[in-house]
C-alpha positions as CSV (number, residue, x, y, z in Angstrom):
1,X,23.4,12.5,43.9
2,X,24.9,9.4,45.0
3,X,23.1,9.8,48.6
4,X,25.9,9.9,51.0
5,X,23.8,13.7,52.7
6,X,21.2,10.8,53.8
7,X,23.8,8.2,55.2
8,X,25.3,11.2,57.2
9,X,25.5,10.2,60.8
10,X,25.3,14.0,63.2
11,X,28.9,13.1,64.5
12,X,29.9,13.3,60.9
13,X,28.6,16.8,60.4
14,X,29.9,17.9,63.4
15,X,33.9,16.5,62.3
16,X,33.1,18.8,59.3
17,X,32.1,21.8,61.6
18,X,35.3,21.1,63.4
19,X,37.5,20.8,59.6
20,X,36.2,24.1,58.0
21,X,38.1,25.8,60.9
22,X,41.2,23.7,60.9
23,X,41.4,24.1,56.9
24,X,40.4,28.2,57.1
25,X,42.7,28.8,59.8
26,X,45.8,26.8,60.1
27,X,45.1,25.3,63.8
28,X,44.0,21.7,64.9
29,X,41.8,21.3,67.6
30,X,44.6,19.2,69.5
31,X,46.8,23.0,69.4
32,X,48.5,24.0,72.7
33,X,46.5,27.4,72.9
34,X,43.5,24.9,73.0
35,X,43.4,23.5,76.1
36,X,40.3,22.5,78.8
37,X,37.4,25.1,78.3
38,X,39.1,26.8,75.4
39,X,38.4,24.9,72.0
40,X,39.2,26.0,68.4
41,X,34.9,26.1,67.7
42,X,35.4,28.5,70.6
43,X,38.0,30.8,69.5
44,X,36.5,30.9,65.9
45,X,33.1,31.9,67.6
46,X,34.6,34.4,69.7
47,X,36.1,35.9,66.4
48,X,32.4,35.9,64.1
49,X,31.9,37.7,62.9
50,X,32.9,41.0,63.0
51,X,37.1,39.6,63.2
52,X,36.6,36.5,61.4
53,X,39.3,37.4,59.6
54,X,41.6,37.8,62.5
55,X,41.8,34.0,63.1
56,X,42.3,32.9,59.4
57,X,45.6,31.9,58.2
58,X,47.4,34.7,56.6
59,X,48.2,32.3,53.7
60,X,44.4,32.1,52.8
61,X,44.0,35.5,52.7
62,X,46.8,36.5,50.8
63,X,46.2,34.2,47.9
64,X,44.2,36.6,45.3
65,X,45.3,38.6,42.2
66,X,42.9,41.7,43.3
67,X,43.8,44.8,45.6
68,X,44.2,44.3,49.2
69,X,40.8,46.5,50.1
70,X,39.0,44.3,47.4
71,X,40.2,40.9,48.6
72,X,39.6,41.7,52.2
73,X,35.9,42.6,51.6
74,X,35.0,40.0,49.3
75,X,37.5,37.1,51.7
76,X,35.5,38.3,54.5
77,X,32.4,38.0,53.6
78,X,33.0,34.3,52.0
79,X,34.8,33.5,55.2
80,X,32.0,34.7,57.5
81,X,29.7,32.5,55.3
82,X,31.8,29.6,55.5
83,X,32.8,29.8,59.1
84,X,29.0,29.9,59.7
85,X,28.5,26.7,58.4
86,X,31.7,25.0,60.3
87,X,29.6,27.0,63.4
88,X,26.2,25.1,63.0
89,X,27.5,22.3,62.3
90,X,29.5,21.9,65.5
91,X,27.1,23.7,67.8
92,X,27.6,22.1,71.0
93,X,23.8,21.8,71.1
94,X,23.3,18.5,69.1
95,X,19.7,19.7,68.4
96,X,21.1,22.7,66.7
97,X,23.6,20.4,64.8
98,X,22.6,21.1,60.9
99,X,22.1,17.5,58.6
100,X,24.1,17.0,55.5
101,X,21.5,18.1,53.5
102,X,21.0,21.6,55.1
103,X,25.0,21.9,54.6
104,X,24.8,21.0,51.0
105,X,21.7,23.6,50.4
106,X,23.7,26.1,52.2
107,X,27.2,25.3,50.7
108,X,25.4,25.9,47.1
109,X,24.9,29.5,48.3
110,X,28.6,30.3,49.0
């Protein structure tokens, strides 16, 4: 462990809340559609987590060597767990916010 969880500042988690999305999905936050009120944390929210997969990039999901009923359960259910983290950890609450470590603990999991 070279420390860096403990030197994590809460704006820092949050820019990884904001980069699962971007990575998973294929959209910046600085998009056209996302404009005003309506944010990519938003849209991705709207979507978990019953469509998650409706606002992933088709590239991700396509990228697997098993059958398409296979790859969509197993894809969505990674992709519901990582979304959730990119969720908490750009809640708009900053009390809500999770801290490095909590990530890490949960990142483990996935």
């Amino acid at each position: 462990n070279l420390g860096w969880p403990e030197r994590c500042q809460p704006t820092d988690v949050y820019s990884y809340g904001i980069l699962i999305p971007e990575v998973f999905t294929g959209r910046k936050p600085t998009d056209e559609q996302f404009d005003g009120e309506f944010s990519l944390r938003q849209w991705v929210a709207e979507a978990f987590p019953v469509a998650i997969s409706d606002v992933i990039d088709s590239h991700v999901l396509n990228k697997s060597n098993t059958t398409p009923i296979e790859r969509s359960a197993a894809m969505n259910e990674l992709l519901v767990m990582i979304m959730e983290i990119g969720l908490s950890c750009s809640s708009v609450s900053p009390n809500e916010i999770l801290d490095m470590k909590e990530v890490v603990v949960v990142l483990r999991r996935v």
